[in-house]
N, C-alpha and C positions, 0 to 999 in steps of 0.2 A: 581434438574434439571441438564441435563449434561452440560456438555460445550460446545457453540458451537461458531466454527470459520468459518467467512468468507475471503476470500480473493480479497483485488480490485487492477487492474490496472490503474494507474492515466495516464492519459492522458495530455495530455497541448497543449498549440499553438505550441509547441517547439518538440511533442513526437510523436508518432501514438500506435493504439493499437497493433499492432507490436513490436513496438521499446516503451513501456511507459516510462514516466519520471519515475516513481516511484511506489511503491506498500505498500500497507495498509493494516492491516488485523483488525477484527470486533471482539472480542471474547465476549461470550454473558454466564453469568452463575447467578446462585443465588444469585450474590452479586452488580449485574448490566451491564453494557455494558463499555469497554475500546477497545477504536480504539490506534491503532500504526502504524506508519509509519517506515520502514525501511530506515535508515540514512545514508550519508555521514560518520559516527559515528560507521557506523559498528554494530550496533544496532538497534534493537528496541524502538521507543521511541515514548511517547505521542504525538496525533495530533487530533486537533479539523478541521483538513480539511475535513471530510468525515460529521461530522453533517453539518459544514458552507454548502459543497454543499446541503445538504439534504432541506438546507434552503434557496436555491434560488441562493447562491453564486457561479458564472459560469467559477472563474476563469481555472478548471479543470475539468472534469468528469472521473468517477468513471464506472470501469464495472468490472461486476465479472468474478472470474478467479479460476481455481483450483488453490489447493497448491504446483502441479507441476510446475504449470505455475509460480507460486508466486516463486517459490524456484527457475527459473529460472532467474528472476529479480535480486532476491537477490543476487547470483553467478554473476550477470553482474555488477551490484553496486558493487561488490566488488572487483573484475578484477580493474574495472573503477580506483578506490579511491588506491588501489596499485601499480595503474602504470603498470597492464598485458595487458591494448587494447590503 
């Protein structure tokens, strides 16, 4: 099976889908499914936020985004955490 990625925009009480708090992405292949959240950390890193929503848990939602969009996140996360904004 290939691999396949999705990408989300996290939202929050604190974000809009404009401006998101943060972005997630879905990777799905033969060996199962791993969500990761892009970090403070400058990374990549596991996160069980995107099942918890999927299960009821309202602290954020989730909307899909291309990887443009995704990649635009990322570049502002990282601005941020550097000290450029």
């Amino acid at each position: 099976m290939p691999v396949k990625v999705t990408y989300y925009a996290i939202v929050d009480d604190f974000s809009s889908r404009e401006q998101p708090a943060g972005v997630l992405r879905r990777t799905i292949d033969d060996e199962g499914r791993d969500d990761e959240a892009f970090t403070t950390n400058l990374k990549w890193e596991h996160s069980g936020s995107l099942y918890s929503y999927e299960r009821g848990n309202a602290d954020a939602k989730f909307y899909e985004i291309t990887e443009d969009e995704a990649n635009e996140i990322v570049a502002r996360i990282t601005r941020v955490v550097i000290g450029e904004l």
